[in-house]
C-alpha atoms as one frame of an Amber mdcrd trajectory, in Angstrom:
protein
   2.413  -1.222 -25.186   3.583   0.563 -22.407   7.081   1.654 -21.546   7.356
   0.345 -17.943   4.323  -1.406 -16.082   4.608  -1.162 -12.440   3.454  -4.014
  -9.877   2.160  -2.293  -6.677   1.189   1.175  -5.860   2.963   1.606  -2.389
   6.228   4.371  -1.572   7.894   2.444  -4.439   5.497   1.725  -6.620   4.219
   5.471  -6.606   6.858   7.709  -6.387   8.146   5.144  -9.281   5.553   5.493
 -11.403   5.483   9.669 -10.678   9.344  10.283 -11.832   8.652   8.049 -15.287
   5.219   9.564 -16.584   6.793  12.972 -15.098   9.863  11.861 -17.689   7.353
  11.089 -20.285   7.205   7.208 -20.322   4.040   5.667 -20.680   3.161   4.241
 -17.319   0.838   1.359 -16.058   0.180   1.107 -12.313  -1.597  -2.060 -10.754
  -2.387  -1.875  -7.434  -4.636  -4.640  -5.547  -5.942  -2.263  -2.467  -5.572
   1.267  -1.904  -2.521   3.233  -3.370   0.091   4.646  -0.811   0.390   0.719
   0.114   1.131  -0.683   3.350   2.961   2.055   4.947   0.321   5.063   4.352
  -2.833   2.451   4.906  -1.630   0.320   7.336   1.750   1.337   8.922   3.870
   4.762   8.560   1.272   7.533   8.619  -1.837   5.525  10.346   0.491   4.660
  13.508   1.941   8.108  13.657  -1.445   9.722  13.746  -2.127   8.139  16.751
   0.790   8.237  18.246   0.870  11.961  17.699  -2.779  11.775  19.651  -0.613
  10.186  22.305   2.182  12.673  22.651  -0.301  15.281  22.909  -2.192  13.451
  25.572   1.265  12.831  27.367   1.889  17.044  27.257  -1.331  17.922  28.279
  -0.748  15.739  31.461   2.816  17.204  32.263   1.317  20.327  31.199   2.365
  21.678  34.839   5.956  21.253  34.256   6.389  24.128  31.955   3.842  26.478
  33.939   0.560  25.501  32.465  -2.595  23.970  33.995  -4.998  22.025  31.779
  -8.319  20.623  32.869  -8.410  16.550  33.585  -7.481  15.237  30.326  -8.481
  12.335  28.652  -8.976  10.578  25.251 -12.080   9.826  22.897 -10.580   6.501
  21.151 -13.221   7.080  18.670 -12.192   9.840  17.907  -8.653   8.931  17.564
  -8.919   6.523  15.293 -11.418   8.827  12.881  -8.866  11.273  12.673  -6.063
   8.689  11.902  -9.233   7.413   8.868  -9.384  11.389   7.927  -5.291  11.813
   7.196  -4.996   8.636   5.416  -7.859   9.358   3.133  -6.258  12.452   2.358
  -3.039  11.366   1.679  -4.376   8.738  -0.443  -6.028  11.345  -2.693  -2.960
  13.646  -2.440  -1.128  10.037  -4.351  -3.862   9.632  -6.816  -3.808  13.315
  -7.956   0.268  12.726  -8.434  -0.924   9.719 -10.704  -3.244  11.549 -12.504
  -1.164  15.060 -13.121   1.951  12.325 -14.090   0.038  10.831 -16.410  -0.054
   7.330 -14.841  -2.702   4.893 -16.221  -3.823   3.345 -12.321  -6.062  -0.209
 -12.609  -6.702  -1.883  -9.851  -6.698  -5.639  -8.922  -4.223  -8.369  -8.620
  -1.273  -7.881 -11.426   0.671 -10.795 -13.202   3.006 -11.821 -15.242   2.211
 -13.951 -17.598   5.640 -13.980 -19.320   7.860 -12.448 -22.211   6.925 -10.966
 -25.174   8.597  -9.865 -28.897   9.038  -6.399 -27.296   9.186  -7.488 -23.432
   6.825  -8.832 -21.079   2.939  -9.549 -20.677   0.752  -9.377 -18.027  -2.553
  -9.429 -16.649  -5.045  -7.979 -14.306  -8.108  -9.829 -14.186  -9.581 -10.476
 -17.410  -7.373  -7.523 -19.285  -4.378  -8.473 -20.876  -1.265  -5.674 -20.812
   2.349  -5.662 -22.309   5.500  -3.366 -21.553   8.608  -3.093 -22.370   9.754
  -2.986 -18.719   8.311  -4.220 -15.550   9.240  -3.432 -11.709   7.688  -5.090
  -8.696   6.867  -3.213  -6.023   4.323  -5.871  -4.646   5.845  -4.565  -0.954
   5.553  -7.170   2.595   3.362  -8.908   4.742   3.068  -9.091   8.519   4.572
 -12.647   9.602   2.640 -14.864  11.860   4.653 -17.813  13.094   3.383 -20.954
  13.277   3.061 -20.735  17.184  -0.112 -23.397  18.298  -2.926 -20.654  18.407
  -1.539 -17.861  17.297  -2.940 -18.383  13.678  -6.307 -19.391  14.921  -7.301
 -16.764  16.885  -6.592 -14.079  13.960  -9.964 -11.919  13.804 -10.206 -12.582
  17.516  -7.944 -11.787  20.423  -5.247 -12.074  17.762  -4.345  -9.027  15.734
  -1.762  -7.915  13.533  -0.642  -4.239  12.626  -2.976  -3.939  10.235  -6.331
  -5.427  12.653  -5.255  -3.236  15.315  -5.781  -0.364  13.669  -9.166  -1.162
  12.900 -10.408  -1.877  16.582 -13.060   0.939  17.641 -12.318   0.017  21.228
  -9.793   0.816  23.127  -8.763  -2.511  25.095  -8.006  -2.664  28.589  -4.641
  -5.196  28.230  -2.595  -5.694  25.336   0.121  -8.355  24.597   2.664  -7.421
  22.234   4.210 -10.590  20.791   8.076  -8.752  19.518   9.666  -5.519  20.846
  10.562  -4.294  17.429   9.818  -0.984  16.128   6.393  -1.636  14.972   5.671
  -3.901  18.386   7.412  -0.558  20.681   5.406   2.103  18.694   1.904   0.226
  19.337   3.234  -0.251  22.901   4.122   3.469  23.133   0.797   4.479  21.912
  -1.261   1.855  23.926   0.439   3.074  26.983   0.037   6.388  26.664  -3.857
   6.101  26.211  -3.864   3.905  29.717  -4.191   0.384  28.229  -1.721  -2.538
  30.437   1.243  -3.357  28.023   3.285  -6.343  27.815   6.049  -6.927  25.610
   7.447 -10.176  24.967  10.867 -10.205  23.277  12.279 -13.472  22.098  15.737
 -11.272  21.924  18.058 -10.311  25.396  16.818  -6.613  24.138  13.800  -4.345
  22.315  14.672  -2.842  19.092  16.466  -5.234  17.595  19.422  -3.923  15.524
  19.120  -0.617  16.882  22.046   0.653  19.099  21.938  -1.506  22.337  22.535
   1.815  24.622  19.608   3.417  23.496  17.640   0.711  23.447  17.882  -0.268
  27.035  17.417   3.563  28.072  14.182   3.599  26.074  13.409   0.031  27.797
  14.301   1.712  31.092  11.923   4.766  30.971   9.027   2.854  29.482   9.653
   0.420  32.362   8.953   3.979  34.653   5.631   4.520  32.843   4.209   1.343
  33.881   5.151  -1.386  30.414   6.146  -5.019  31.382   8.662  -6.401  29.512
   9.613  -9.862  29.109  12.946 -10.462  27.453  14.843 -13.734  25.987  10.855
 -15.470  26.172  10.086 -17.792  23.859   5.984 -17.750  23.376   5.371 -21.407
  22.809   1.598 -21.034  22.664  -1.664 -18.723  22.453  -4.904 -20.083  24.122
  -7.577 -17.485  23.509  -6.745 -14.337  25.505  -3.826 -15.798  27.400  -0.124
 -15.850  26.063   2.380 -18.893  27.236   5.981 -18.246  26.827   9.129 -19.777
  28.297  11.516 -17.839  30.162  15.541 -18.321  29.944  14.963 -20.346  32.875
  13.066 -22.855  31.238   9.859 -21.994  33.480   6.522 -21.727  31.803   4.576
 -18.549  32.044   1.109 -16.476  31.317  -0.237 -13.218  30.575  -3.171 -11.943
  29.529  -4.599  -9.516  26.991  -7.916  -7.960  25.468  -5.753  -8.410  22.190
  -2.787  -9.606  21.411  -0.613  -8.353  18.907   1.543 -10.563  16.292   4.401
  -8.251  15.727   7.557 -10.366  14.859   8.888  -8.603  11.369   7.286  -9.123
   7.691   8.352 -11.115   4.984   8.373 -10.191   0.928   5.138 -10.711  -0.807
   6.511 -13.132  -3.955   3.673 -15.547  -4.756   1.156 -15.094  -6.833   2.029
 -12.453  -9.287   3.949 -14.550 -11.898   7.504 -14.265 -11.647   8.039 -18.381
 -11.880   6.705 -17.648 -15.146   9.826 -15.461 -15.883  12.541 -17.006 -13.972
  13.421 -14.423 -11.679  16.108 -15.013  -9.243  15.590 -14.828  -5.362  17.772
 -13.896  -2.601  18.360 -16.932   0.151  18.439 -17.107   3.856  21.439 -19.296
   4.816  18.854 -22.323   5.009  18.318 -21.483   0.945  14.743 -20.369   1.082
  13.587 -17.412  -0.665  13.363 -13.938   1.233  13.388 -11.489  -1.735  13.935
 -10.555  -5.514  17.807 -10.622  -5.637  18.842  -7.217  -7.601  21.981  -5.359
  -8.192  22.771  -1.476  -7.020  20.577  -0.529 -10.183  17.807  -2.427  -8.790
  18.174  -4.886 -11.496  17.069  -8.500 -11.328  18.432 -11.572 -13.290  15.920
 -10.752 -16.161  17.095  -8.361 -18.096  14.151  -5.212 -18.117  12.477  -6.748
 -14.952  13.160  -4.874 -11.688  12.497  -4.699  -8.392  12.126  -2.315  -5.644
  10.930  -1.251  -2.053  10.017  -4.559   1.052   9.938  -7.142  -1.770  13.772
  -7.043  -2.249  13.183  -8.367   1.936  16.821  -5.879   2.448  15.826  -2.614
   3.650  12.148  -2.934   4.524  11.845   0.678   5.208   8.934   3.516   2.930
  11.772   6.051   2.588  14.371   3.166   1.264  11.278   1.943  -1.096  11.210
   5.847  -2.887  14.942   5.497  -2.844  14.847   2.430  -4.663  11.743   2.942
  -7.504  13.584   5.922  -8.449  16.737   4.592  -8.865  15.096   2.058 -10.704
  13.460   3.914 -13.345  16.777   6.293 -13.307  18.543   3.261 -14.935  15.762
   2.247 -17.225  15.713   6.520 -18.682  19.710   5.537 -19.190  20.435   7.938
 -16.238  23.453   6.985 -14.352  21.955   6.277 -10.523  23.068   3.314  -7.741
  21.448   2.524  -4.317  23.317   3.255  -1.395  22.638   1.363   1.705  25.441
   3.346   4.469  23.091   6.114   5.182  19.596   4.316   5.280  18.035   6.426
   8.749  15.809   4.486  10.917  13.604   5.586  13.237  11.085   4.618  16.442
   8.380   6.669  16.787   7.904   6.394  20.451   8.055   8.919  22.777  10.987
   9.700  23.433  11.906   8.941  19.992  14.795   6.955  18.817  16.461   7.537
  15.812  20.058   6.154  13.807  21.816   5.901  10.859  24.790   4.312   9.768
  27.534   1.978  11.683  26.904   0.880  15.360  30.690   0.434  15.605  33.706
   2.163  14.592  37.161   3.315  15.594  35.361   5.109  18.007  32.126   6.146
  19.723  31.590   9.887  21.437  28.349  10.090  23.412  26.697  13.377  24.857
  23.507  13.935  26.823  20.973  15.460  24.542  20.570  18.194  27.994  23.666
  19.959  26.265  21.372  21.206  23.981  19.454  24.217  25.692  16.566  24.018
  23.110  16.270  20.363  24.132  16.501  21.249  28.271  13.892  24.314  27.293
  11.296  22.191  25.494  11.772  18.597  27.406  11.595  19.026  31.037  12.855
  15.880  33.015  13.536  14.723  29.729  16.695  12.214  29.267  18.258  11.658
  26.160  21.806  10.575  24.206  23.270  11.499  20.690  26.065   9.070  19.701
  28.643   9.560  16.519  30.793   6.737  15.295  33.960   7.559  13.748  35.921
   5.851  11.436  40.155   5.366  11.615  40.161   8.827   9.066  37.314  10.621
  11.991  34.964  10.631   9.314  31.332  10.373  10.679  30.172   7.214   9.885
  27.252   6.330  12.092  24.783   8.665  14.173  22.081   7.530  16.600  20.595
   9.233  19.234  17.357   8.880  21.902  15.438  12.070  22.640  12.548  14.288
  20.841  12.301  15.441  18.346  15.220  12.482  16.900  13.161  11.994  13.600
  13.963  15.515  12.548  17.377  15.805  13.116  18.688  12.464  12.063  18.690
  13.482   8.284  21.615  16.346   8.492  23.225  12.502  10.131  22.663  10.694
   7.187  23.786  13.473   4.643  27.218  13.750   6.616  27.594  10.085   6.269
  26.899  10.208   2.390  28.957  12.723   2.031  31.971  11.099   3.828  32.213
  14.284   6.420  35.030  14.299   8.545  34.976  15.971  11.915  36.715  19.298
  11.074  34.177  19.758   7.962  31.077  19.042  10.558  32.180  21.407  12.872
  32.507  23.914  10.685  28.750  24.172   9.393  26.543  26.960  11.141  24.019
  24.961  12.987  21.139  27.419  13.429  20.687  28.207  17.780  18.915  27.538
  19.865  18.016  24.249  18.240  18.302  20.688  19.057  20.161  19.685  16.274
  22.821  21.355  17.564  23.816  18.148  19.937  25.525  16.922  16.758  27.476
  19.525  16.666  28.286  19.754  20.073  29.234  15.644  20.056  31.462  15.806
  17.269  33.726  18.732  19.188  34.437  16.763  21.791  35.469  13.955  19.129
């Protein structure tokens, strides 16, 4: 009998399992593939290895612009991708030492739920039989693949999704990217950078979805400069081998062709197949009532009482960093610690380059904008480079949203999200001793001229 048995090994499943053997419950840990899940084997850490390749391709090219001549440069894609193989297999072994020194019992193969127990809930993995007292399912997301005429068919062909194109072990010479999202723009960022032809075909009026429009179209724009097509508000309607068909807003029929085509239109909560008709749990709806997620409270509760539920299977916040969040308030309220998720401050960020990053509200009483070039660490380090930092402010001038374009975004955008937790108002911002010259600074700097 264990105290809490743990469905999926990914940033929620993990760090779950960690913070309850760490506590001293006993811990089971199924995982079907490799733990770290889809974000360190297929997404997070795979994708920014390359595109960390990329951005030092892109500086050994402008090299001149700070005073420095490099020899031609040029890329081994080989050798790329081995490195990206290298730092996930490392970071995968850096998860399954945390399991061991936790004390985390780790089998692998597909878990289920068979159903309830005197003392709480059975399951199964293959032919062995389990029980616990608690279970949470961390059983994470899956890339969605519409059912566009095609598309479907040519998967393991022309047709790739995040998790093909990282396999490739050559570089192609065209590449359709089917959805300007984050994952579609990173791929297109790195793809770019490394000379492949990019096309990006948006079935929105903009890229980045629910990112802040401004930003958006200013990434759009200088992306546009270093040679990406975009297509907005097209419809594909069809794949036919290497050739994409979409409809304009016009209503006109078009083509475009690519080595591969990516599939890159969101991902969808993996919920079949791991038992939980067997237990009754309760799903979230879309407006059209089908299923999208587990449905759980702030404790990360679901209608079963000692079932929970945590990280892309909830379908809310599909983010790794939200996932953590989540498993550990999860076993927080199962150790009878007093713990709630918090959704205002959840940062996002788009690994391009320049990077985007934001947290919090897109809208509020009111917006104050300021070029990232009023940072001198930012004018010192990013020559010809353009960038914003926005902060939305509430009625009370409390900082309740942050989001800026401009390197390095991804490393600033945290102090953003703790001033939103905290409920920071402008005076109290402005008061902190940024350290100078950094570029974290510009938040600083925006908030003065609130």
């Amino acid at each position: 009998m264990y105290d809490i048995a743990i469905l999926g090994g990914g940033p929620a499943g993990y760090v779950a399992a960690g913070k309850a053997g760490t506590a001293g419950l006993s811990v089971l840990l199924i995982e079907q593939n490799e733990l770290g899940g889809v974000c360190l084997n297929e997404g997070c850490i795979p994708t920014k290895t390359l595109l960390y390749s990329a951005k030092v391709l892109d500086t050994a090219r402008h090299a001149d612009r700070y005073g420095v001549t490099v020899g031609e440069s040029a890329i081994d894609f080989g050798a790329i991708f081995k490195r990206k193989t290298k730092v996930v297999k490392k970071l995968v072994g850096g998860v399954k030492v945390q399991m061991r020194n936790a004390g985390v019992e780790v089998v692998s193969g597909q878990g289920v739920i068979n159903g309830r127990s005197a003392a709480g809930f059975t399951l199964c993995c293959g032919d062995t039989d389990y029980e616990a007292r608690n279970v949470l399912v961390c059983t994470g997301s899956e890339a969605v693949v519409p059912p566009i005429p095609g598309l479907r068919e040519g998967l393991g062909g022309a047709v790739v999704t995040n998790r093909e194109i990282l396999q490739l072990t050559e570089q192609p010479a065209s590449l359709v990217v089917i959805g300007g999202g984050v994952i579609g723009m990173e791929f297109a960022s790195f793809f770019n950078s490394i000379g492949t032809q990019v096309t990006v075909i948006e079935m929105l009026p903009k890229i980045l979805g629910p990112m802040d429009a401004e930003l958006s179209a200013l990434l759009q724009a200088q992306y546009e400069k270093k040679g990406v097509t975009f297509h907005l508000s097209c419809k594909v309607v069809a794949v036919e081998g290497n050739e994409v068909v979409y409809q304009t807003p016009e209503g006109e029929t078009c083509r475009v062709q690519g080595d591969k085509i990516l599939v890159s239109v969101g991902r969808r909560a993996r919920l079949q197949g791991i038992g939980l008709e067997n237990i009754g749990v309760e799903f979230a709806l879309n407006p059209a009532g089908r299923p999208y997620g587990i449905k759980v409270d702030d404790r990360m509760r679901t209608s079963v009482p000692g079932v929970y539920a945590a990280g892309d299977v909830t379908g809310f916040s599909m983010l790794a960093h939200t996932a953590s969040r989540e498993g550990e308030v999860a076993v927080n309220t199962i150790l009878g610690i007093a713990d709630q998720m918090h959704y205002n401050a959840v940062p996002g960020v788009v690994y391009t380059n320049p990077e985007v990053a934001g947290v919090g509200a897109l809208e509020g009483a009111r917006t104050v904008s300021l070029p990232m070039a009023f940072s001198g660490r930012f004018v010192a380090e990013n020559e010809r480079g353009e960038g914003l930092c926005k902060v939305v402010l509430d009625s009370d001038d409390c900082v309740i949203g942050v989001h800026m374009l401009g390197n390095p975004a991804s490393e600033l955008i945290h102090g953003a999200a703790i001033a939103i937790e905290q409920h920071m108002r402008v005076e109290q911002l402005e008061r902190v001793i940024f350290p100078h010259p950094t570029v974290s600074e510009i938040l600083k700097e925006t908030v003065a001229r609130a």
